[in-house]
LUMVEX-36124 format. One line per 10 residues: number of its first residue (from 0); their letters; for each residue x, y, z of N, C-alpha, C. Coordinates in nm, 4 decimals, always signed. Layout:
NUM> a> X Y Z X Y Z X Y Z ~ ...
END
This chain:
0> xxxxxxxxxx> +0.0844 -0.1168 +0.0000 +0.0000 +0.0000 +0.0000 +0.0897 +0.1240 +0.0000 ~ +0.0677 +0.2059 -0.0911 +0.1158 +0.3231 -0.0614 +0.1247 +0.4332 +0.0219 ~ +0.1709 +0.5588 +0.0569 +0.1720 +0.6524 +0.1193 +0.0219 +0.7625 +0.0940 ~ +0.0213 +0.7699 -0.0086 -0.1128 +0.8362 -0.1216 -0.2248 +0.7417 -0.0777 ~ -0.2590 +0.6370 -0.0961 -0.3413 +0.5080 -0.0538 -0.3606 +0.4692 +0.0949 ~ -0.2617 +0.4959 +0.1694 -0.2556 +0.5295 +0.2578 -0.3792 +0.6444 +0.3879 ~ -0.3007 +0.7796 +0.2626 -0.3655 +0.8715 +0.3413 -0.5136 +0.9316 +0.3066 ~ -0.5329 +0.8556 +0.1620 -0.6617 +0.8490 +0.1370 -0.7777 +0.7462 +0.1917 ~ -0.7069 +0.7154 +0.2754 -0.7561 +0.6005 +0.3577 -0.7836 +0.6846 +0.4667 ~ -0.7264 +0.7096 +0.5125 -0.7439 +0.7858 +0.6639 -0.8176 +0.8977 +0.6513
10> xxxxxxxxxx> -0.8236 +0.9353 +0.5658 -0.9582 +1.0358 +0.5381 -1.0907 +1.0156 +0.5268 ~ -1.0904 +0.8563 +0.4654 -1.2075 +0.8125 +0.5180 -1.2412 +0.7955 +0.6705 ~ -1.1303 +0.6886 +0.7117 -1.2069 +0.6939 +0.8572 -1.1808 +0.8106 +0.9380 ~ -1.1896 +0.9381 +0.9279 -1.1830 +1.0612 +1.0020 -1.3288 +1.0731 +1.0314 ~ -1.3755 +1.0486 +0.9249 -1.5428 +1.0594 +0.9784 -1.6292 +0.9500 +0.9755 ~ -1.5695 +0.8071 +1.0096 -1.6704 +0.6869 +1.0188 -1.6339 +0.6907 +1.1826 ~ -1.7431 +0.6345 +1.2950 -1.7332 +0.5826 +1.4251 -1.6888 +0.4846 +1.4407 ~ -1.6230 +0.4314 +1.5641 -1.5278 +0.3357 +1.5423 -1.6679 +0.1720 +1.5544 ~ -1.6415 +0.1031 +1.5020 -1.7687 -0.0251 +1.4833 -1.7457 -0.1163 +1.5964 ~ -1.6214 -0.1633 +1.6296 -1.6061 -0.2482 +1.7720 -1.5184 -0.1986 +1.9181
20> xxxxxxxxxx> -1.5383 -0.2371 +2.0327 -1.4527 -0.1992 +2.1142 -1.3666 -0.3324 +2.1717 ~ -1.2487 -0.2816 +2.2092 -1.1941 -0.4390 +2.2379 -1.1924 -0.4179 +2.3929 ~ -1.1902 -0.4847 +2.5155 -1.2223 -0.4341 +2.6224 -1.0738 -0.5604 +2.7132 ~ -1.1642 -0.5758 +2.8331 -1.0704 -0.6758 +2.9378 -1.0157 -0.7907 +2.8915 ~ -1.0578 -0.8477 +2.7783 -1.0365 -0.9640 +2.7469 -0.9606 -0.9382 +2.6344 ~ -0.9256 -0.8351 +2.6066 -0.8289 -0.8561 +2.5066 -0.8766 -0.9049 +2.3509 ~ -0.7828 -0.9713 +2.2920 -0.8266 -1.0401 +2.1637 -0.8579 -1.1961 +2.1901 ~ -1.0027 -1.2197 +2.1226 -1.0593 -1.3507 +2.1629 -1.0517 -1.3626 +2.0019 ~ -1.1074 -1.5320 +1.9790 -1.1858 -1.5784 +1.8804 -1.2842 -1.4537 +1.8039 ~ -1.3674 -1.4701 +1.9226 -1.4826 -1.4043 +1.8430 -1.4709 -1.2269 +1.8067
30> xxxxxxxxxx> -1.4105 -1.2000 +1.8897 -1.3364 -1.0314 +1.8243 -1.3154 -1.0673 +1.7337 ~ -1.2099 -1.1658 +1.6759 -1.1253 -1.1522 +1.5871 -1.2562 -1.2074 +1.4808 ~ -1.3421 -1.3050 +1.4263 -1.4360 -1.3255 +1.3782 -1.5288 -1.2311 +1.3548 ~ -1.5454 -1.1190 +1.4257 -1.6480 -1.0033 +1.4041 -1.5600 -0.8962 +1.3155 ~ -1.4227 -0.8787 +1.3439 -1.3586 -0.7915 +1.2828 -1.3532 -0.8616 +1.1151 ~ -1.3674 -0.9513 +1.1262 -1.3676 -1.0315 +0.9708 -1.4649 -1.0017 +0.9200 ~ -1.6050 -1.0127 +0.9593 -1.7345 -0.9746 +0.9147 -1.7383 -0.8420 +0.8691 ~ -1.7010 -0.7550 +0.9791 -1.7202 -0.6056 +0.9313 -1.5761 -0.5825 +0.8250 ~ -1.5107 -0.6220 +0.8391 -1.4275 -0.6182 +0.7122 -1.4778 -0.6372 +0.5388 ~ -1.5481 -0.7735 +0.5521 -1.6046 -0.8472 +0.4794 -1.7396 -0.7441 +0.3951
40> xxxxxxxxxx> -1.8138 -0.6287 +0.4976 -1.8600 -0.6057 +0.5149 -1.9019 -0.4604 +0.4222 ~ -1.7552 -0.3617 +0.5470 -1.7065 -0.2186 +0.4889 -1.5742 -0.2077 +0.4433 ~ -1.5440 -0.3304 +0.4408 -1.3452 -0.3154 +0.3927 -1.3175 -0.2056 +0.4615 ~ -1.3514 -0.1048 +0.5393 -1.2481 -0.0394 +0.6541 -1.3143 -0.0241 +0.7670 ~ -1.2538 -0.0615 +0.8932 -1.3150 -0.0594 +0.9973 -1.2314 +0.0042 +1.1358 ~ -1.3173 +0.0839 +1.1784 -1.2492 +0.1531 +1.3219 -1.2853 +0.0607 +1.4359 ~ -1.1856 +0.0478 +1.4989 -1.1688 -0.0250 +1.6243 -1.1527 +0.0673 +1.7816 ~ -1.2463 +0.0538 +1.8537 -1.1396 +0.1275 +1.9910 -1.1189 +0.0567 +2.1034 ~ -0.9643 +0.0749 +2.1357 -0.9000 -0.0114 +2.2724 -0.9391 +0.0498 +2.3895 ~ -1.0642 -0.0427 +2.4336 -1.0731 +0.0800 +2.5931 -0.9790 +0.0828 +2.7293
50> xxxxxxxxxx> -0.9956 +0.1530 +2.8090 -0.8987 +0.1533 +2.9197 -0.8899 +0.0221 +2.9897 ~ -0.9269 -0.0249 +3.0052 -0.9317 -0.1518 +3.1070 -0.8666 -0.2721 +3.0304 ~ -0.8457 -0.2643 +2.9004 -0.7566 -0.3230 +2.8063 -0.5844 -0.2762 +2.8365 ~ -0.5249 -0.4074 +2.8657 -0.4115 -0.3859 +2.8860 -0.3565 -0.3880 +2.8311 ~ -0.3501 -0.4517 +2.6775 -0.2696 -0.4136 +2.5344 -0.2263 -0.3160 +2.4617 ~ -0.1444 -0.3311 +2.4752 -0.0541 -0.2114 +2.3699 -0.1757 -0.2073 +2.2446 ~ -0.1935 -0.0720 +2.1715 -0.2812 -0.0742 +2.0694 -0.2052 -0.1322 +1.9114 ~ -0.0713 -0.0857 +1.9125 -0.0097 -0.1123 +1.7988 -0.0106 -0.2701 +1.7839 ~ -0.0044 -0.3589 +1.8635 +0.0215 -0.4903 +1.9314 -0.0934 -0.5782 +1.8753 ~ -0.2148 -0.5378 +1.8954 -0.3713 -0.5832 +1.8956 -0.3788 -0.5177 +1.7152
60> xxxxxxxxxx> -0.3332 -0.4120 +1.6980 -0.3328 -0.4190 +1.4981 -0.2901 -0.5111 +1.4533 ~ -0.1707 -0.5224 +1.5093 -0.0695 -0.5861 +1.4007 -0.0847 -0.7651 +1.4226 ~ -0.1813 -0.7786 +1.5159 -0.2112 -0.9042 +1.5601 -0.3292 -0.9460 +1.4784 ~ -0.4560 -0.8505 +1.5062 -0.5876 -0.8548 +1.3945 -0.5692 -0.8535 +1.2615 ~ -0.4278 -0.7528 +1.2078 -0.4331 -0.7461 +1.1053 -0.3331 -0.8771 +1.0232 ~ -0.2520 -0.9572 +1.0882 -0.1874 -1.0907 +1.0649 -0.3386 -1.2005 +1.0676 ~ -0.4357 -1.1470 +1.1710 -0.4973 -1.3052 +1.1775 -0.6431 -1.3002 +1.0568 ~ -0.6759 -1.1644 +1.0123 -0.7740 -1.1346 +0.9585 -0.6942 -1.0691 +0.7717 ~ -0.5776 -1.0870 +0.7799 -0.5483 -1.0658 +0.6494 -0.5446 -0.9266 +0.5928 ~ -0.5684 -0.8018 +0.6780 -0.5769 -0.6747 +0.6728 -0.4459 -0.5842 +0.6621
70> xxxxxxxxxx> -0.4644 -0.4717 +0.6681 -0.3147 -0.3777 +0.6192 -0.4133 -0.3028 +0.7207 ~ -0.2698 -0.2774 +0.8351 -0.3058 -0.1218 +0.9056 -0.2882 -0.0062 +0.8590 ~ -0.3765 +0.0257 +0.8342 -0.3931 +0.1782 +0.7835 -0.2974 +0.3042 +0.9013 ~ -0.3672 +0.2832 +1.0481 -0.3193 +0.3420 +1.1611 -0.3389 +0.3338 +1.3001 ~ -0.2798 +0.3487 +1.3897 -0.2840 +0.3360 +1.5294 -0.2720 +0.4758 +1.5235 ~ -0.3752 +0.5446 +1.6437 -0.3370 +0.6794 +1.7041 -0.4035 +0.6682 +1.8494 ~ -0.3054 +0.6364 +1.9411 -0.3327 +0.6417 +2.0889 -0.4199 +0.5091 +2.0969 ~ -0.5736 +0.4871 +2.1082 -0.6725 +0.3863 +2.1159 -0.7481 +0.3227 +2.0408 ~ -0.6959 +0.4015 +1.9013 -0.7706 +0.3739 +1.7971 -0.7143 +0.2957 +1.6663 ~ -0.7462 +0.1880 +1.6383 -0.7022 +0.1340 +1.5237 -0.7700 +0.1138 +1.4439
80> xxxxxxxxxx> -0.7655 +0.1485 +1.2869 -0.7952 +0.1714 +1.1441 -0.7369 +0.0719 +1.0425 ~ -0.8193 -0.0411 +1.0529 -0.7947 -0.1742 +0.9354 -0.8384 -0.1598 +0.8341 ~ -0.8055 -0.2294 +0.7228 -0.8345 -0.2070 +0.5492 -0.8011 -0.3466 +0.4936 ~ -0.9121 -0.4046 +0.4345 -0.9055 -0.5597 +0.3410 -0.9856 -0.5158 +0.2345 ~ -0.9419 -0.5218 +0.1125 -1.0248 -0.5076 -0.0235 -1.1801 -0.5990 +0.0176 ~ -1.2803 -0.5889 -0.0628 -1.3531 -0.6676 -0.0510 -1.2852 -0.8139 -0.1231 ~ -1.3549 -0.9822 -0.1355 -1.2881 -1.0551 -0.1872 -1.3519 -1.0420 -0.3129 ~ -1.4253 -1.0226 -0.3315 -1.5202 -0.9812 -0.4681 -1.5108 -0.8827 -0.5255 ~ -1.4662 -0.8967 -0.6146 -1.4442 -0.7015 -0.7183 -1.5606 -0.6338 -0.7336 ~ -1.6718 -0.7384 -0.7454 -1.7836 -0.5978 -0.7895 -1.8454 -0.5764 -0.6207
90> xxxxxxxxx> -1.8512 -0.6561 -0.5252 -1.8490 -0.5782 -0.4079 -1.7605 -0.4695 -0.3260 ~ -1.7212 -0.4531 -0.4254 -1.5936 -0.3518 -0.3302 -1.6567 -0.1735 -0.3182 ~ -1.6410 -0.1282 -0.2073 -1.6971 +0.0033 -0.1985 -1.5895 +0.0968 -0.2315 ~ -1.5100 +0.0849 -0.1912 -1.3644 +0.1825 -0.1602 -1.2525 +0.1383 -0.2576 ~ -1.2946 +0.2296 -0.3931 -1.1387 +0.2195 -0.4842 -1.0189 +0.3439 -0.4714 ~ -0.9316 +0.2384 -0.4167 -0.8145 +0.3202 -0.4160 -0.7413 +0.3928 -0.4822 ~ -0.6835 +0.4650 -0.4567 -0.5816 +0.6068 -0.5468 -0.4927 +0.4880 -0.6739 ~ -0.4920 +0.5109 -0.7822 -0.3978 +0.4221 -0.8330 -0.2103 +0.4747 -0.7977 ~ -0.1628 +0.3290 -0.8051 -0.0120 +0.3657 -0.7674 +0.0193 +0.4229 -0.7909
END
C-alpha cells in the first residue's frame, strides 16, 4: 500500500465511528471473527482499545491485522484503522488512489 493510498484512507475513517470496542479480554476468537465480518462487510473498519484493556494498541493491529489478512492503515493512541479489499471485485466500496 502506498503513502497516497494510505492517506486516502485515513480520510475516510476521520469521519466513520469506530464499529467495535476491544475491552478486558483482550483479543478472543470471536473479536477476531467479528472484525472479519465487518471487514467483509465495509473493507475499513475503526476499532477502539478501551482503558481496562491492557494491550498495547499497535500490538492488537498488528495481531488482527496478521490473523484477519488486513493492512493497518493506523494506530493513534486507542484507535485502530484496518483495510481488506472486498474478496469480490464488484463488491468492493472503496477504490483506491492508483499507484
Amino acid at each position: 500500500m502506498t503513502s497516497k493510498q494510505r492517506s486516502y484512507l485515513k480520510g475516510i475513517a476521520m469521519t466513520t465511528e469506530p464499529v467495535l470496542q476491544i475491552g478486558k479480554s483482550s483479543l478472543t476468537p470471536e473479536l477476531t471473527a467479528a472484525v472479519e465480518e465487518v471487514l467483509e462487510a465495509r473493507e475499513l473498519v475503526k476499532i477502539t482499545v478501551l482503558k481496562n484493556c491492557l494491550d498495547d494498541g499497535k500490538t492488537i493491529a498488528a495481531i488482527l491485522a496478521e490473523r484477519t489478512h488486513a493492512e493497518v492503515v493506523q494506530v493513534i493512541g486507542k484507535k485502530i484503522v484496518l483495510y481488506r479489499p472486498a474478496k469480490d471485485e464488484k463488491k468492493r466500496k472503496i477504490i483506491l488512489p492508483a499507484k
